[in-house]
C-alpha atoms as a printed R data frame, in Angstrom:
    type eleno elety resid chain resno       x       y      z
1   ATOM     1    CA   UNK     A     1  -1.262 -17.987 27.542
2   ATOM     2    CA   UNK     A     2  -2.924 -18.307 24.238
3   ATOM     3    CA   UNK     A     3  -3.414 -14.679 23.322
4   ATOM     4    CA   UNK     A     4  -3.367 -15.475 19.519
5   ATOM     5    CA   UNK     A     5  -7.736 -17.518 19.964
6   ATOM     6    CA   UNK     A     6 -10.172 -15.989 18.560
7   ATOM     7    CA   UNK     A     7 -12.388 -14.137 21.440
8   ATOM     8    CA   UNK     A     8 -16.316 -15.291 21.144
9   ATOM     9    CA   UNK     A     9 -17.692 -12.066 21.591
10  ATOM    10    CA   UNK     A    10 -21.358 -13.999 22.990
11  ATOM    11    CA   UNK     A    11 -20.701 -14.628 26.357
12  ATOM    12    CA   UNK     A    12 -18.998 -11.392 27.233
13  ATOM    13    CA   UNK     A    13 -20.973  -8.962 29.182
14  ATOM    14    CA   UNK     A    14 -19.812  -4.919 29.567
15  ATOM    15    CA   UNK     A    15 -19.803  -3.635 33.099
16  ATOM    16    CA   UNK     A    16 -18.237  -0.040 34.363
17  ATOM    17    CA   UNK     A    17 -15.524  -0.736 36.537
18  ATOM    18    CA   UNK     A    18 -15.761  -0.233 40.008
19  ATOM    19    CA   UNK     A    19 -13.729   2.147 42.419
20  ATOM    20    CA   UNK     A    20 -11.475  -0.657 43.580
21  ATOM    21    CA   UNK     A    21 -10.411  -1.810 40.581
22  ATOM    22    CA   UNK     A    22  -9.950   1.297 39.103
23  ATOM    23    CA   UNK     A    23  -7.640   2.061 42.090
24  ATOM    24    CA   UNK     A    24  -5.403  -1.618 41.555
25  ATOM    25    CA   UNK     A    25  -5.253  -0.284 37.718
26  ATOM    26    CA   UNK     A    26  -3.567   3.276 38.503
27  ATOM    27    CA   UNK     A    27  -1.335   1.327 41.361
28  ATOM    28    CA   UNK     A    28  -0.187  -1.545 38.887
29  ATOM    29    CA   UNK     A    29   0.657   1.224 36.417
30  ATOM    30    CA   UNK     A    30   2.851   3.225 38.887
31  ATOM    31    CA   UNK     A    31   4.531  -0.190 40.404
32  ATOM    32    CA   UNK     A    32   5.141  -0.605 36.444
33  ATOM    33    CA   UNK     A    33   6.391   2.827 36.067
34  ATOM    34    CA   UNK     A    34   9.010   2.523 39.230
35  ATOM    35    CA   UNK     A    35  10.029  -0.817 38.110
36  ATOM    36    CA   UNK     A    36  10.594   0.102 34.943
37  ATOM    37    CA   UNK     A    37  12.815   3.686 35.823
38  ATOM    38    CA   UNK     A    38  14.814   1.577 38.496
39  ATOM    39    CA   UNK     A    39  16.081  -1.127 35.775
40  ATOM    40    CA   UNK     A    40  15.771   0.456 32.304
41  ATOM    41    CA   UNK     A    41  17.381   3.993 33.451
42  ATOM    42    CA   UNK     A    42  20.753   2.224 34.530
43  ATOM    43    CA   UNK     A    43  21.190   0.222 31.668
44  ATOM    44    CA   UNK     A    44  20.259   3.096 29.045
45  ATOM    45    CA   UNK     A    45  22.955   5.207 31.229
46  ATOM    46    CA   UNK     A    46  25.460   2.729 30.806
47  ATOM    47    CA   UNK     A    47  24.949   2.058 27.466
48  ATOM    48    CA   UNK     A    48  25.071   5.751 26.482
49  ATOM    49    CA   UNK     A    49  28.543   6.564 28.519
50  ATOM    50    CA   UNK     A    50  29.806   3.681 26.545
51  ATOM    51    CA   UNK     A    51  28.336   5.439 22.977
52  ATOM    52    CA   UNK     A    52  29.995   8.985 24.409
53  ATOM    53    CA   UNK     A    53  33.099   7.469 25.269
54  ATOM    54    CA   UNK     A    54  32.971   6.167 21.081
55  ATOM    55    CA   UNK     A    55  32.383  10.050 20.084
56  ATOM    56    CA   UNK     A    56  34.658  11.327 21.967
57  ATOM    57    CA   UNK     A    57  37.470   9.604 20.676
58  ATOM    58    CA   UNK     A    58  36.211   9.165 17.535
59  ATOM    59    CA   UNK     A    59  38.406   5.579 17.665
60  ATOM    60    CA   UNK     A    60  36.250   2.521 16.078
61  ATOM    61    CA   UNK     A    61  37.383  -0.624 18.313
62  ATOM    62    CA   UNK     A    62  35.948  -3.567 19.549
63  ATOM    63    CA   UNK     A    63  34.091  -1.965 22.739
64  ATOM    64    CA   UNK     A    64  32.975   1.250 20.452
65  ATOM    65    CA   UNK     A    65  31.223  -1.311 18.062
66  ATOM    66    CA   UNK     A    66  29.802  -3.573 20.524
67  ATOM    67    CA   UNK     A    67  28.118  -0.605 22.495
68  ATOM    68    CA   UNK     A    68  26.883   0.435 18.975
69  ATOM    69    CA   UNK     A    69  25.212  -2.908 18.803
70  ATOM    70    CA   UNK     A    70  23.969  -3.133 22.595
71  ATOM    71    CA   UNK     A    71  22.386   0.633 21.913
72  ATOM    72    CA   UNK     A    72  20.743  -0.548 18.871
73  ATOM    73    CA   UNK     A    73  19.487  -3.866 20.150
74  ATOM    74    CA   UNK     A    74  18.259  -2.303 23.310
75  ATOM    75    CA   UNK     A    75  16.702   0.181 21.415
76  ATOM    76    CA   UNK     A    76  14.808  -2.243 19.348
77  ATOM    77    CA   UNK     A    77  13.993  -4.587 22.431
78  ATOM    78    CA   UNK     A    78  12.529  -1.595 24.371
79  ATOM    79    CA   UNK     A    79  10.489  -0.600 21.208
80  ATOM    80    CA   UNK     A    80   9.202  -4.421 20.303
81  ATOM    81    CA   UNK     A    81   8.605  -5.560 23.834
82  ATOM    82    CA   UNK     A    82   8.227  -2.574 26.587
83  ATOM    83    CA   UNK     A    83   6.685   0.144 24.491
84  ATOM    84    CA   UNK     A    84   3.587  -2.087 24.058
85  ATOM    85    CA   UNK     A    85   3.602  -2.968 27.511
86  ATOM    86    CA   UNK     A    86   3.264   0.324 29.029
87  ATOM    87    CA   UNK     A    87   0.808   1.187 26.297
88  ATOM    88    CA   UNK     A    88  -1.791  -1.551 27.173
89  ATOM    89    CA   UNK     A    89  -1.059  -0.480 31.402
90  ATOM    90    CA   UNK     A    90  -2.535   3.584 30.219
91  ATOM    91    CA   UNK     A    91  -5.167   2.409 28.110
92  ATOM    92    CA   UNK     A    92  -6.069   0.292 31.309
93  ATOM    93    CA   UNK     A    93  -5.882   3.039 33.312
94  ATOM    94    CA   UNK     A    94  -8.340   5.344 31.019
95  ATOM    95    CA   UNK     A    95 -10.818   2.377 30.738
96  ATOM    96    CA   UNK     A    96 -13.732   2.638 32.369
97  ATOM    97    CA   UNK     A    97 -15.367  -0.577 31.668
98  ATOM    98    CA   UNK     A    98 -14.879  -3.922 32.256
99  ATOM    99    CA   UNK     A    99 -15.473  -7.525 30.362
100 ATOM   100    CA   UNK     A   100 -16.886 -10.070 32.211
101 ATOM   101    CA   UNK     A   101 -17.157 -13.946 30.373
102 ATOM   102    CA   UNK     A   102 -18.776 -16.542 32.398
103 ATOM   103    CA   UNK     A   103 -16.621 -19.975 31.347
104 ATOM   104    CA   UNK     A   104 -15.872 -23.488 32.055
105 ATOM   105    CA   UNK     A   105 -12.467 -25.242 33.130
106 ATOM   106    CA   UNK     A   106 -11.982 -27.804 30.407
107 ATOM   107    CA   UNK     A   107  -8.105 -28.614 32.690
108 ATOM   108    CA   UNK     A   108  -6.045 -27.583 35.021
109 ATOM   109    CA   UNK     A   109  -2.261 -28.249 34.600
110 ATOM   110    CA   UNK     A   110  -0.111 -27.916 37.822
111 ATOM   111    CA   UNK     A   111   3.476 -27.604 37.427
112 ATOM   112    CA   UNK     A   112   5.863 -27.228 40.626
113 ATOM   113    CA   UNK     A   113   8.940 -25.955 40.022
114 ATOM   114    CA   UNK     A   114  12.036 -24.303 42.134
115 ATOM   115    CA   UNK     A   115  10.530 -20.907 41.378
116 ATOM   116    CA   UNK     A   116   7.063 -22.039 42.578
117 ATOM   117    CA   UNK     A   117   3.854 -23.308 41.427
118 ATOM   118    CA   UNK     A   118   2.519 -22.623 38.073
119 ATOM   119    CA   UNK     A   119  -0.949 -23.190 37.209
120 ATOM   120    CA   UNK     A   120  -2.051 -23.565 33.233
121 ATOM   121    CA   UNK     A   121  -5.556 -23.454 33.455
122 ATOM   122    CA   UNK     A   122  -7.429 -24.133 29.569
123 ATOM   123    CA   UNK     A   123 -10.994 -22.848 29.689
124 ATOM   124    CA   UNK     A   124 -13.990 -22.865 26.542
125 ATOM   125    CA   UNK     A   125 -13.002 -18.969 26.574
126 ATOM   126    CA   UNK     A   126  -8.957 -18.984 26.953
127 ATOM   127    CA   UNK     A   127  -6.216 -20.271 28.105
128 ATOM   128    CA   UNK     A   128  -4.612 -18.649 31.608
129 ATOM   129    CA   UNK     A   129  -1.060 -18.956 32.418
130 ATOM   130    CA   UNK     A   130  -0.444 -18.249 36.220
131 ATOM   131    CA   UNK     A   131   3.171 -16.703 35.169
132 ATOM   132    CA   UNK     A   132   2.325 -15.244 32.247
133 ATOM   133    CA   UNK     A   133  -0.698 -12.711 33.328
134 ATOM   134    CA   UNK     A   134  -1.318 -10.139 35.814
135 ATOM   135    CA   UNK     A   135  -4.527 -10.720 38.107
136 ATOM   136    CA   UNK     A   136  -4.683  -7.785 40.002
137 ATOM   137    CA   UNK     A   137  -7.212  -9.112 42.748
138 ATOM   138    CA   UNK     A   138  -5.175 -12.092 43.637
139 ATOM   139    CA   UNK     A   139  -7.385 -14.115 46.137
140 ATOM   140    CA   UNK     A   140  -5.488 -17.423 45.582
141 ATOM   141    CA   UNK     A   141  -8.106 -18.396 43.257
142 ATOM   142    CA   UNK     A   142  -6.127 -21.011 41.375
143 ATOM   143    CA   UNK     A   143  -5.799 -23.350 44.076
144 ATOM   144    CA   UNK     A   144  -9.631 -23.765 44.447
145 ATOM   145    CA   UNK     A   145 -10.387 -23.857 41.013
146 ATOM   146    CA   UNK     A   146 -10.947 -27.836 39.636
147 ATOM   147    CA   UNK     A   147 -11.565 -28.825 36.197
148 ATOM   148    CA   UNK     A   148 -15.820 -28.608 34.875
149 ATOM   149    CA   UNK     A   149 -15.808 -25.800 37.370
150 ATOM   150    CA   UNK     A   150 -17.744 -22.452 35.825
151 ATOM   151    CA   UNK     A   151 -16.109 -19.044 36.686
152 ATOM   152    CA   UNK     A   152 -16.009 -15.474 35.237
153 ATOM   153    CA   UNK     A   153 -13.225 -13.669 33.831
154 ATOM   154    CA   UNK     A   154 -12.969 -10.375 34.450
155 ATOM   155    CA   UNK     A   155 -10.773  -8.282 31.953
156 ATOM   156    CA   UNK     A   156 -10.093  -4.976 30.411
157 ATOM   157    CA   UNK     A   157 -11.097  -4.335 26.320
158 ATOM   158    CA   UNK     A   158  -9.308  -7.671 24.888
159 ATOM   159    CA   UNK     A   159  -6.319  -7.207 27.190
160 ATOM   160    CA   UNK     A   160  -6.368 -10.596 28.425
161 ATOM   161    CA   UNK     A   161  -2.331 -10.386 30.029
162 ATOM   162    CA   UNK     A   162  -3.998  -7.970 32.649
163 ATOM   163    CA   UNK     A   163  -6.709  -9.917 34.260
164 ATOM   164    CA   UNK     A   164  -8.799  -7.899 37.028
165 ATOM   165    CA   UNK     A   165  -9.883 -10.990 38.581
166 ATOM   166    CA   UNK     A   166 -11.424 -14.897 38.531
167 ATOM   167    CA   UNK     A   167 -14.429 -15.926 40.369
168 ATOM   168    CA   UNK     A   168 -15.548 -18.881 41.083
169 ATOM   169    CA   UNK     A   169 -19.468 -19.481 39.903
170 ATOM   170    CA   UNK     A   170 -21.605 -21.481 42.024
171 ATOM   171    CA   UNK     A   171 -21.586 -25.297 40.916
């Protein structure tokens, strides 16, 4: 998804968020939270009995360096990548309005793939990546959609990776 457009502030409208959605905000952070406890904790675990086997030896080997390393680039990864991540899922959480853009469907890219289908969907506004955003009310929109169709995007303060939904506008 192109993240990196320029947003045209005209056609957004500011609306407080409803109940529902601010229910599917808290429950995406928490399935975030779990997520990220059940697969970061082991690997920070691992990676510090590795540095405490290093200090407690004091011995600089191959396996003492390399765990050095893997701390360090972890480290950075979880900093560069993750950090932001669960950032932008509290600031959704505190929000309490929405952005709503009414848009057009310039094309719609279908890709099928082992994994599944992946729609690329390039509107006036932006450009949606099935795979690369969260829509939290999922009602199988993207099948529906066709290209010169007009829908509204409903987001959270510029956060456009967290999508609260698409609707389809009347032709």
């Amino acid at each position: 998804m192109n993240n990196n457009k320029s947003i045209n502030t005209n056609n957004v409208v500011e609306k407080p968020l409803d109940a529902l959605e601010k229910k599917l905000l808290r429950r995406t952070l928490k399935v975030r939270v779990i997520f990220g406890f059940i697969f970061i904790t082991p690997l920070l675990l691992m990676i510090l009995a590795m540095l405490f086997s290093f200090f407690q030896d004091f011995k600089l080997n191959a396996l003492s360096i390399s765990g050095i390393i893997l701390f360090g680039l972890t480290c950075f990864l979880l900093i560069k990548y993750v950090v932001p991540f669960y950032k932008n899922s509290i600031t959704n959480v505190k929000a309490t309005y929405k952005q709503i853009v009414k848009t057009r469907i310039t094309s719609i890219d279908i890709q099928e793939s082992k994994k599944g289908i992946r729609y690329i969907i390039l509107t006036d506004f932006i450009s949606i990546d099935s795979w690369a955003i969260t829509l939290l009310i999922n009602n199988n929109i993207y099948s529906v959609l066709n290209p010169n169709d007009k829908i509204e995007i409903h987001y959270i303060n510029n956060n456009i990776a967290d999508i609260i939904a698409i609707k389809q506008l009347t032709k």
